[in-house]
C-alpha positions as CSV (number, residue, x, y, z in Angstrom):
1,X,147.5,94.9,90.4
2,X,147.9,92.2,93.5
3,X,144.7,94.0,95.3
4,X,142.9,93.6,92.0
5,X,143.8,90.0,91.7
6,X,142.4,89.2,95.2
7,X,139.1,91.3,94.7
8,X,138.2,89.5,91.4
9,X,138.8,86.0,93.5
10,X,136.3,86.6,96.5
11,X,133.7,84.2,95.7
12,X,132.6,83.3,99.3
13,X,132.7,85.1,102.5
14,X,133.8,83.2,106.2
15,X,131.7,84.2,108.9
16,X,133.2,84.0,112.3
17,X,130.1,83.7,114.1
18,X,129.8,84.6,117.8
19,X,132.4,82.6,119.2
20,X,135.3,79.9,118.4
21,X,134.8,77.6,121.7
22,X,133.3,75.0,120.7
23,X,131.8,74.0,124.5
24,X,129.8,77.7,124.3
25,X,128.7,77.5,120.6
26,X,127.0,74.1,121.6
27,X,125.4,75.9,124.4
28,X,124.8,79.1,122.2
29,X,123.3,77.0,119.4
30,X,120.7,75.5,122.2
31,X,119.3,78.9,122.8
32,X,119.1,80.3,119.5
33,X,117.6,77.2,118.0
34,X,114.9,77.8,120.5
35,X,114.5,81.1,120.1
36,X,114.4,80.9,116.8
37,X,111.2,77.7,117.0
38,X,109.7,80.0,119.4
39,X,109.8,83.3,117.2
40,X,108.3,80.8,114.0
41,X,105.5,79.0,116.6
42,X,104.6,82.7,118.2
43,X,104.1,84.6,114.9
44,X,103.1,81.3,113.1
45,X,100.0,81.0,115.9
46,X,99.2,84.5,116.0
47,X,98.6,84.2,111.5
48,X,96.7,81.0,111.7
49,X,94.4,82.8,114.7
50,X,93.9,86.2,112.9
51,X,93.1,84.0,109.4
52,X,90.6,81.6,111.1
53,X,88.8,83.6,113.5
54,X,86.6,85.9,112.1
55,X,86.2,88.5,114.8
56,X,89.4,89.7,114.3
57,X,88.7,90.2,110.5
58,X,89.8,94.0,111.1
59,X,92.2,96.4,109.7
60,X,94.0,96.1,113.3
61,X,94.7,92.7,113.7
62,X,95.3,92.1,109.9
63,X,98.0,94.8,110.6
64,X,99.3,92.2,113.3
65,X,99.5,89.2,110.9
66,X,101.2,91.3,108.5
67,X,103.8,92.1,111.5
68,X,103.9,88.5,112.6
69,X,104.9,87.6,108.8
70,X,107.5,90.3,108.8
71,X,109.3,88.7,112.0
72,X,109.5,85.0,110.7
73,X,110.6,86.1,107.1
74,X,113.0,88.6,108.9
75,X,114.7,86.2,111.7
76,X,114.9,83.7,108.5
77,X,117.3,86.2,106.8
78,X,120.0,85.7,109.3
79,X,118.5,82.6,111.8
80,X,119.8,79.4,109.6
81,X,123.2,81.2,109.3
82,X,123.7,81.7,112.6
83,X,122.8,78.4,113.8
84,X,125.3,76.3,110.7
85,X,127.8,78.6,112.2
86,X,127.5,77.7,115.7
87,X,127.5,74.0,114.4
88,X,131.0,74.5,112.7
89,X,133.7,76.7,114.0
90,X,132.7,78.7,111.4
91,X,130.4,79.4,108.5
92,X,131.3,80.4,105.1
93,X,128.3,82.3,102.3
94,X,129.0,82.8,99.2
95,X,129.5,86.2,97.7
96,X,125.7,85.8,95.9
97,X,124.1,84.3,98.9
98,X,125.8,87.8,100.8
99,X,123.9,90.4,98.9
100,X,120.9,88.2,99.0
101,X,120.8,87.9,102.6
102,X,121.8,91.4,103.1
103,X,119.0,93.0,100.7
104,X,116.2,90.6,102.4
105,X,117.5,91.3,106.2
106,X,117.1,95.0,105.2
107,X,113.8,94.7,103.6
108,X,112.1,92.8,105.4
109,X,113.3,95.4,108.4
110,X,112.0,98.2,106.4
111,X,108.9,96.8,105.9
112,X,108.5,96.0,109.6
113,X,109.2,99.8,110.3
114,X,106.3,100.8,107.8
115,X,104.1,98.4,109.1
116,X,104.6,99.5,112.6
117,X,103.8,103.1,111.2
118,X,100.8,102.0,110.0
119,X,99.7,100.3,113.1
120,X,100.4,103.9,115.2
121,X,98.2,104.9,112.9
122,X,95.7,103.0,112.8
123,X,95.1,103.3,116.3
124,X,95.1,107.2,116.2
125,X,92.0,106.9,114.0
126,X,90.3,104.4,116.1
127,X,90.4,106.5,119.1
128,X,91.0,109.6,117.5
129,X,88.5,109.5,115.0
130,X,86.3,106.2,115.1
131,X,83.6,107.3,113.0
132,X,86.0,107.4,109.9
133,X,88.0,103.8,111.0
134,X,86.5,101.4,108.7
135,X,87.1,104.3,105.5
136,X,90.4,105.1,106.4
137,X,91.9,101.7,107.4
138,X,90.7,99.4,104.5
139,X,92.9,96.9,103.8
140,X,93.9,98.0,100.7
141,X,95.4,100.5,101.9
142,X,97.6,98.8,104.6
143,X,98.4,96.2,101.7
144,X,99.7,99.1,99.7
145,X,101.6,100.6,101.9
146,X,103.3,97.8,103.4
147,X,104.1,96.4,100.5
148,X,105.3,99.7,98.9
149,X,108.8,100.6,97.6
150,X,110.0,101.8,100.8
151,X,111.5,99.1,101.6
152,X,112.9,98.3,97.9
153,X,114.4,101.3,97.8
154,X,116.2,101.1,101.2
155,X,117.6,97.9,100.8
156,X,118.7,98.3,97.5
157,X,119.9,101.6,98.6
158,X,122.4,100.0,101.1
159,X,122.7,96.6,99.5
160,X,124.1,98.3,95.8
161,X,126.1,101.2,97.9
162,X,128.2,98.2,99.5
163,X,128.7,95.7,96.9
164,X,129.7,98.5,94.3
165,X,133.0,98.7,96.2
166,X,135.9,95.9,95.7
167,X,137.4,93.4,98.6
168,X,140.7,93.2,98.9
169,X,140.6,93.0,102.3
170,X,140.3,89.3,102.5
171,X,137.4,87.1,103.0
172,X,136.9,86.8,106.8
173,X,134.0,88.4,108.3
174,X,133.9,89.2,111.7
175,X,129.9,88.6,112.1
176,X,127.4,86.5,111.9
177,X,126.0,87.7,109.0
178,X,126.4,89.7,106.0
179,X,126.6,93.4,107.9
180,X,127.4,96.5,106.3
181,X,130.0,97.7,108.8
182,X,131.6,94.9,108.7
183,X,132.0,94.3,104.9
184,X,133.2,97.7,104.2
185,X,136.0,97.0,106.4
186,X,137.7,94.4,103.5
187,X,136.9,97.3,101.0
188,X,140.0,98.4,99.1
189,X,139.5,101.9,98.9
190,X,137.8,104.1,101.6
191,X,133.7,104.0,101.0
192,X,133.1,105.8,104.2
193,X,131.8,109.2,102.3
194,X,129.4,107.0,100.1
195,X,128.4,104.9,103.4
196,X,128.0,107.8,105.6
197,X,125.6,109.3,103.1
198,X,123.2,106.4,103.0
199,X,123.3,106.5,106.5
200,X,122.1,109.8,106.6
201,X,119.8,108.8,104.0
202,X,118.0,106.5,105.9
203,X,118.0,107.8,109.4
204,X,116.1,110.7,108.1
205,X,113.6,107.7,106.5
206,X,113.7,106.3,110.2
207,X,113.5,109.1,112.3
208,X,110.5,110.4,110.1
209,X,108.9,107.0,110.8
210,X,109.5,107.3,114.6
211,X,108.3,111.2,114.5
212,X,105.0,110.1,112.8
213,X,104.7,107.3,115.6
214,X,105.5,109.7,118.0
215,X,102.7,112.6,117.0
216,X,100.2,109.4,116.5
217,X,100.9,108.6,120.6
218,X,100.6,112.0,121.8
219,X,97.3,112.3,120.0
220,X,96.4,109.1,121.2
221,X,97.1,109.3,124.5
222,X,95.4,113.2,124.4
223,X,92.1,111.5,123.5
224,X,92.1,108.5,126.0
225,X,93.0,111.0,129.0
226,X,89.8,113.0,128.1
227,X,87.8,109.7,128.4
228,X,85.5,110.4,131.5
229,X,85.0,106.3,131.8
230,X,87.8,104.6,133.8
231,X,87.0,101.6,131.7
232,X,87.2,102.9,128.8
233,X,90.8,104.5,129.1
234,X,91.8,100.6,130.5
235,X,90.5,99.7,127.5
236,X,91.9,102.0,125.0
237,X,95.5,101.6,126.3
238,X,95.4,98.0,126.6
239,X,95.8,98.3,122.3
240,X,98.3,100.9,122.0
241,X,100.5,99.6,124.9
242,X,101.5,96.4,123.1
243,X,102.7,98.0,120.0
244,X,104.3,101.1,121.9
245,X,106.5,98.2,123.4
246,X,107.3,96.5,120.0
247,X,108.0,99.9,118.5
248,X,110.5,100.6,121.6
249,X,112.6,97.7,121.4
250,X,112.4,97.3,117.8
251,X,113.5,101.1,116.9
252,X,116.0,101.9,119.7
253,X,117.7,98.3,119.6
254,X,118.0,99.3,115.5
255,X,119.7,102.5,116.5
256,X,121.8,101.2,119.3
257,X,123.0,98.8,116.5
258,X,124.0,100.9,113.4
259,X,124.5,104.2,115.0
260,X,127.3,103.2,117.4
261,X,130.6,104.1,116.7
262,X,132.4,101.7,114.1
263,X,135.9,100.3,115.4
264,X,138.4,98.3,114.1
265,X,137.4,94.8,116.0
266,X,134.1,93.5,116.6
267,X,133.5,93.5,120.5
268,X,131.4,90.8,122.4
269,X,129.2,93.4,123.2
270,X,128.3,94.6,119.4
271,X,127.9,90.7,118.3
272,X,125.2,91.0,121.9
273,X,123.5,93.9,120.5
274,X,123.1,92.8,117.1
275,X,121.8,89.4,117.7
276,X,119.6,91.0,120.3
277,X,118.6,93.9,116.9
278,X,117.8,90.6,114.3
279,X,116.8,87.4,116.6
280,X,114.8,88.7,119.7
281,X,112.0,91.2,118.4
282,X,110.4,88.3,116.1
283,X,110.4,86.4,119.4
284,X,109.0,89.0,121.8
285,X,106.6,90.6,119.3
286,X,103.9,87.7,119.6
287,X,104.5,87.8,123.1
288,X,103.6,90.9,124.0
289,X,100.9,91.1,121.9
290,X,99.0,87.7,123.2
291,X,99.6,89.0,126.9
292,X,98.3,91.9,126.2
293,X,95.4,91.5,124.1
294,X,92.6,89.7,125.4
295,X,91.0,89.5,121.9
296,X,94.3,87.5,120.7
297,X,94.4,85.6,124.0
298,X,90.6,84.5,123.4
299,X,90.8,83.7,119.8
300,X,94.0,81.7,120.7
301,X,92.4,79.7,123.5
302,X,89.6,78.5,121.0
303,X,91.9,77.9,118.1
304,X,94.0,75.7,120.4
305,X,90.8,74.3,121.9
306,X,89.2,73.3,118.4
307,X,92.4,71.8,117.5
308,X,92.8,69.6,120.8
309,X,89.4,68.6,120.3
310,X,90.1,67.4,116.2
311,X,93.2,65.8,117.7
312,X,91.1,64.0,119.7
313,X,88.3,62.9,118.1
314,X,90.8,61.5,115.5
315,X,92.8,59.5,118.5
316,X,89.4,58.2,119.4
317,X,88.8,56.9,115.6
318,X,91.7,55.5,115.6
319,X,91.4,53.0,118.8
């Protein structure tokens, strides 16, 4: 009856955040304040360039604005959390506000897996089959499946499977956001069996993902070794390098994160992990795209040029 009581009174839940000293969150909130401005510039830049320039009106780089969307609205989730925390010793999020951030966070990650799909494979039909690109990669179709229900379905897959369950656990958090592991921990009764099959659920989701990624590469990379031009293989895997890195850190730091084994207490090393899993990719993404691409870098170089030039002509009005 007592454990009852308590579940029924969890309203809000305190996040710990990634440290109690207050010397190191100052420090801490430094970094991820910039990381966090340089993840919304980087993605921010590379939408504005693929919207205004019109050689890069393709299936490809719309693809890579629909990434770059993914990464802002997907650091968001979690971002602003993590930074009130490291302001106070601790944050708090009310019980609402949880399985909001933790169905977004999830979605938006889903979505970024699809999309990343969809970019292996777009570039297995541009080298693989160029004759057939502009049919097969309309933009309706990358809209469409984007913006499908697979990532409506996995988060609301995980997101109902954990707030189903009661708390009775208390209210403290050890995270810095709403994660699954962690919340199950308060649980009252033991959801492991339910957990573990959603788990299941959706690393065969995941791992089917990677798999199609995977036989897009081999395929790819097949076809550019066969190019007799030395240029032209240069050329070929200066598009598909970029997003085999993205996919790489992106996938493996996912794994890493929710496929290691669950323990009582957090360690500094699975808070390290995490906020390397949901802050760094939105950062890194535009970063290895507009190093490697020299259609982005280009496009980049005029948009920035155009805009000094506005800038100023306007200073010049103005005197």
């Amino acid at each position: 009856m007592e454990q009852q009581n308590l579940s029924s009174t969890v309203i809000e839940f305190v996040l710990l955040g990634l440290t109690q000293n207050a010397e190191l969150q100052q420090c801490l909130f430094v970094v991820f304040f910039i990381v966090y401005l340089t993840s919304w510039l980087g993605n921010f830049t590379i939408i504005t360039t693929v919207i205004t320039s019109h050689q890069l009106h393709t299936p490809m780089y719309f693809l890579l604005a629909i990434l770059a969307f993914l990464d802002v609205s997907d650091s968001s989730v979690n971002a602003p959390k993590l930074l009130l925390g490291l302001l106070s010793q601790h944050g708090t999020i009310l019980f609402n506000e949880c399985i909001l951030q933790m169905f977004f966070f999830h979605f938006f990650a889903s979505a970024m897996v699809v999309a990343l799909v969809i970019m292996a494979a777009d570039r297995y039909v541009a080298i693989y089959k160029p004759l057939c690109y502009l049919t097969v990669m309309n933009r309706g179709m990358c809209v469409g499946l984007v913006a499908g229900v697979y990532g409506i379905l996995y988060s609301a897959l995980h997101t109902g499977n954990t707030f189903v369950i009661s708390f009775c656990g208390g209210n403290r958090v050890d995270q810095f956001f709403c994660d699954i592991p962690q919340l199950l921990k308060l649980a009252c009764s033991d959801s492991d069996l339910n957990e573990s099959g959603v788990i299941a659920f959706s690393a065969c989701l995941v791992l089917s993902c990677f798999v199609l990624i995977v036989v897009s590469y081999v395929q790819i990379f097949k076809t550019v070794l066969r190019i007799p031009s030395e240029h032209g293989r240069h050329k070929a895997f200066s598009t598909c390098l970029p997003h085999v890195t993205v996919v790489s850190l992106f996938i493996f730091s996912g794994i890493f994160a929710y496929l290691k084994p669950n323990s009582s207490s957090t360690s500094r090393l699975d808070l390290v992990v995490d906020v390397f899993y949901s802050v760094v990719p939105p950062m890194m993404n535009p970063i290895i795209y507009s190093m490697r691409n020299k259609e982005i870098k280009a496009a980049m170089r005029k948009l920035i040029g155009q805009r000094l030039f506005m800038i100023n002509k306007m200073f010049i009005f103005l005197l």
